[in-house]
C-alpha positions in Angstrom: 74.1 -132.1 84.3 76.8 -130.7 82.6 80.0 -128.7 84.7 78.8 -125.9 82.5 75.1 -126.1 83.7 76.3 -125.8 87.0 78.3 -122.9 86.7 75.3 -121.1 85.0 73.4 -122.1 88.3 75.9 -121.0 90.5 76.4 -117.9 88.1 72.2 -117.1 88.6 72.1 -117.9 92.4 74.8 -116.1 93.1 74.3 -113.0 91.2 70.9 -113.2 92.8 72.4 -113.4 96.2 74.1 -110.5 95.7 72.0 -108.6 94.4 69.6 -109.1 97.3 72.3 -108.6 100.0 73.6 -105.3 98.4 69.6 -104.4 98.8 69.4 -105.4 102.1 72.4 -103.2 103.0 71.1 -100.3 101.1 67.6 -100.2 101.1 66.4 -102.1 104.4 63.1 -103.2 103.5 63.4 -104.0 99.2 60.4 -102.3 97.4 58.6 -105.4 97.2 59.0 -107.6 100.7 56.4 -106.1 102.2 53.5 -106.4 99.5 54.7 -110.3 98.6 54.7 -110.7 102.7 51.1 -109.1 103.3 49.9 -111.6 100.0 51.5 -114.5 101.7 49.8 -113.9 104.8 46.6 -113.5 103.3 46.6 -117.0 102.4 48.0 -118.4 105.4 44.8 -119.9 106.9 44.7 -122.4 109.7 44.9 -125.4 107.3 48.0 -123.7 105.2 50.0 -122.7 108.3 49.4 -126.1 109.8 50.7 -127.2 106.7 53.1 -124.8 106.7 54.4 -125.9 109.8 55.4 -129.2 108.7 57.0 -128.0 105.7 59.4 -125.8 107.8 60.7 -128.6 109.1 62.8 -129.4 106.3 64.8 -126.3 107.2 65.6 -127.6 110.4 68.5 -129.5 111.2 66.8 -132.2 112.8 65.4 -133.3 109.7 68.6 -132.3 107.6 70.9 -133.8 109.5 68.8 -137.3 109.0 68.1 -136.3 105.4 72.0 -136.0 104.7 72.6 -139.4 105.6 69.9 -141.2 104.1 71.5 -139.2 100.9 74.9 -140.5 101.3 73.4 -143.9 101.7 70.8 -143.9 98.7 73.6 -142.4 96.1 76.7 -143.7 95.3 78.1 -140.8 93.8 77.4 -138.7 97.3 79.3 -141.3 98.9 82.3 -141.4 96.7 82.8 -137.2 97.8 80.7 -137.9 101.0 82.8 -135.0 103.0 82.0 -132.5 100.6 78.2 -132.9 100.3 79.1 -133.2 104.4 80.7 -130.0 103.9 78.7 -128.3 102.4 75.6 -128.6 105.2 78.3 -127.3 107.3 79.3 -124.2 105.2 75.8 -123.4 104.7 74.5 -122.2 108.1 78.0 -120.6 109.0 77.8 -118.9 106.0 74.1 -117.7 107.1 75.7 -116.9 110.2 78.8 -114.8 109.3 76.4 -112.7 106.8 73.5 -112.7 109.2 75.7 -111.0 111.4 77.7 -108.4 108.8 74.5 -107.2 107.0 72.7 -107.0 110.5 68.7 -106.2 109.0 65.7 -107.2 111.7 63.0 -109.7 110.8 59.7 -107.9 110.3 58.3 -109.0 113.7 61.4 -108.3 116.1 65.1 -106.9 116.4 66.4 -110.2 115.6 68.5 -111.0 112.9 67.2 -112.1 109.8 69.3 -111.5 106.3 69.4 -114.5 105.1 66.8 -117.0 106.5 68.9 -119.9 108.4 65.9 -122.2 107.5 65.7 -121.7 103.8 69.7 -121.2 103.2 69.9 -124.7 104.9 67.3 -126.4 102.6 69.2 -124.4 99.4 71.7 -126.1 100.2 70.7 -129.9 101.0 68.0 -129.9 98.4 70.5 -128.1 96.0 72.5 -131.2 96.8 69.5 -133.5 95.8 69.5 -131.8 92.5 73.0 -132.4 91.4 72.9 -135.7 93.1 69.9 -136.7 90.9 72.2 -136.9 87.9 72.5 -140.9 88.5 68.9 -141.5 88.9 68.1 -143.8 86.1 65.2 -142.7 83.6 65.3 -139.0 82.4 61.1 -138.6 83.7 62.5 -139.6 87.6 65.1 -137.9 87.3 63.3 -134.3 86.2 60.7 -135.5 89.1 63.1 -135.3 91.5 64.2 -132.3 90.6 61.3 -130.7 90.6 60.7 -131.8 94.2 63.7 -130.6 95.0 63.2 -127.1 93.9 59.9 -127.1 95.1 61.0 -128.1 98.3 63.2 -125.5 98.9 60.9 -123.2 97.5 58.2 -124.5 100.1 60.5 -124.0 102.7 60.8 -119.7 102.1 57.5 -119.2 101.8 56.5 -121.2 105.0 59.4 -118.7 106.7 57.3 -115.6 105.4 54.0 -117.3 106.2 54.8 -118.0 110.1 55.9 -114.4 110.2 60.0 -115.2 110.8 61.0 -113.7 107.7 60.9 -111.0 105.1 60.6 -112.7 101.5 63.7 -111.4 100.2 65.0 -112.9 103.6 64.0 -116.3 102.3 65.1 -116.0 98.7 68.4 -115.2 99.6 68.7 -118.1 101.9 67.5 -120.2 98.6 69.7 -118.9 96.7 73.1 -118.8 98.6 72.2 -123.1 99.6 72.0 -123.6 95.8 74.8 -121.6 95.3 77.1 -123.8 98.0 75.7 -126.8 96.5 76.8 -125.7 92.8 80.2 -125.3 94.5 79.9 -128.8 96.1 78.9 -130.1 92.7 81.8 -128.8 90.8 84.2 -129.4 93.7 82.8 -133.2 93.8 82.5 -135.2 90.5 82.1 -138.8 90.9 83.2 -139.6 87.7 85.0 -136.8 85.2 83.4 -133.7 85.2 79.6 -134.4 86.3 79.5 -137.2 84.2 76.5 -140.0 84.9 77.8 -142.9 85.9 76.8 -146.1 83.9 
């Protein structure tokens, strides 16, 4: 992936971010959260929230924090900037934090905080690592497989914070998108080889 790509990604989830904290600020609840949230839980039967369940795990830092090593040990290019990808997982629930904190908007359920999602920001971010990381997967069809997980993934892991009633939506896209926006930063902090280059 090009360094151009990445800024374009960065460019989209950041602008996204924004745009959904300026919302948060202004508006409360957007237009929208509460008829994607009342959909979402329509579906959530006992066999989908069970599943969903599982799938929130890979927000948790339990799994990440296993998940970030097995990175830096199956890529060579993590392990060449290994503190930044490090970094990075660091950055991304302090950042939650610090904005959680300055934009102050409750979860739908209780008085808690919940602008951006903790979960989803910290899958953004690791699985936006796996996607910039992917670049020296061999084989262009694994490669866009991977990627694809990846997204999916962090995807997953919003809707199962709407689904088990912790979050607004716009709670969880906003997580997604400031992870992948840290990891774009990680990725164009981080080259392994020139600017994003594959390595041969």
């Amino acid at each position: 992936m090009t360094s151009g790509r990445v800024r374009a990604v960065l460019a989209v989830a950041g602008g996204a971010f924004v745009v959904l904290a300026l919302a948060a600020i202004l508006l409360e609840t957007l237009p929208l959260d509460a008829a994607v949230r009342t959909t979402l839980l329509d579906w959530a039967s006992p066999p989908v929230l069970r599943m969903m369940r599982v799938i929130n795990y890979a927000g948790d830092w339990r799994v990440l924090l296993p998940g970030t090593l097995l990175l830096l040990a199956l890529s060579v290019r993590a392990r060449v900037r290994w503190w930044v990808w490090v970094a990075v997982m660091v950055a991304a629930p302090l950042a939650e934090w610090t904005i959680k904190h300055a934009i102050g908007r409750p979860r739908p359920e209780d008085l808690s905080l919940g602008f951006p999602s903790g979960h989803a920001t910290a899958a953004g971010a690791f699985f936006g690592a796996v996607l910039y990381l992917a670049e020296t997967i061999p084989g262009r069809g694994l490669r866009l497989a991977v990627r694809v997980a990846a997204l999916g993934g962090a995807l997953l892991v919003a809707v199962a914070r709407v689904m088990l009633r912790a979050h607004w939506p716009s709670d969880a896209l906003a997580g997604v998108a400031l992870g992948l926006a840290l990891a774009s930063v990680a990725a164009l902090v981080a080259p392994a080889q020139g600017p994003l280059s594959r390595e041969r």
